[in-house]
N, C-alpha and C positions, 0 to 999 in steps of 0.2 A: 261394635265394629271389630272383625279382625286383624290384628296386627300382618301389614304386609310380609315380612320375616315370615311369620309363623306359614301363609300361604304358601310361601316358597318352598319352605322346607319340608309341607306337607308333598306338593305338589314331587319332588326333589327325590321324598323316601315312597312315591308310589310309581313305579315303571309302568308309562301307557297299555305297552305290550302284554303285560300280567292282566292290568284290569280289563284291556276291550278283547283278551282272549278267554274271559271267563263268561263272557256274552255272545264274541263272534268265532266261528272257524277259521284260526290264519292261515297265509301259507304266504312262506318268506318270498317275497321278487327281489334278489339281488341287496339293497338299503334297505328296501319298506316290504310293508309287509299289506297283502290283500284278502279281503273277505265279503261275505255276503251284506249288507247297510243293515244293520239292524231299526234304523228310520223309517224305514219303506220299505214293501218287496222290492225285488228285481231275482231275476235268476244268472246275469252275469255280475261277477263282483266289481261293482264301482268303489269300494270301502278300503281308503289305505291307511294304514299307520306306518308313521316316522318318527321312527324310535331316536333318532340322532335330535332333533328338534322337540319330543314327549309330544307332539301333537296328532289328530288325526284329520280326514276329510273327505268325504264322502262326493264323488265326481256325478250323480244320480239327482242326489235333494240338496246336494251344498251344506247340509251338517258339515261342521270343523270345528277343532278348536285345540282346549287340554284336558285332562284328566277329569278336572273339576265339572268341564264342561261334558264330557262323558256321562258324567255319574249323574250330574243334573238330570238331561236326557234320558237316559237308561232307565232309572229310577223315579222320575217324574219327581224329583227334589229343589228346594229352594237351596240356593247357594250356599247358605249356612249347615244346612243339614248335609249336603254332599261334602263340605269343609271337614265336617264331623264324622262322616262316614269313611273319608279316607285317613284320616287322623287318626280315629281306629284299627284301622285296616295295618298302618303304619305301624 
């Protein structure tokens, strides 16, 4: 099990914005920021990130979440492995 601290601080030293723009095209709206859902197609962007909160959520397929929950998705990871992968990253 991981020590909850340590998640935080993982989650704390990776900014949403960095990692779902190394996957999705942003473009800033004003707070948040909008892109294509990398979940599903769609050709209008349902796909926001909110950098004030580190979350994202997808108004298309309801994907949302944090960072962790990103990398899971993206990468098709167990939680442990996306813990690891951004602890890296970090």
């Amino acid at each position: 099990m991981i020590p909850q601290e340590y998640i935080q601080e993982v989650v704390r030293r990776n900014d949403i914005e960095d990692i779902v723009g190394q996957y999705v095209q942003l473009r800033r709206r004003g707070r948040t920021l909008t892109g294509l859902c990398p979940f599903h197609n769609e050709k209008t962007p349902s796909f926001t990130v909110y950098p004030e909160s580190q979350s994202f959520y997808c108004f298309g397929c309801g994907a949302g979440g944090d960072a962790i929950t990103f990398m899971r998705r993206i990468e098709n990871l167990d939680y442990v492995e996306a813990v690891k992968q951004l602890a890296d990253r970090a």
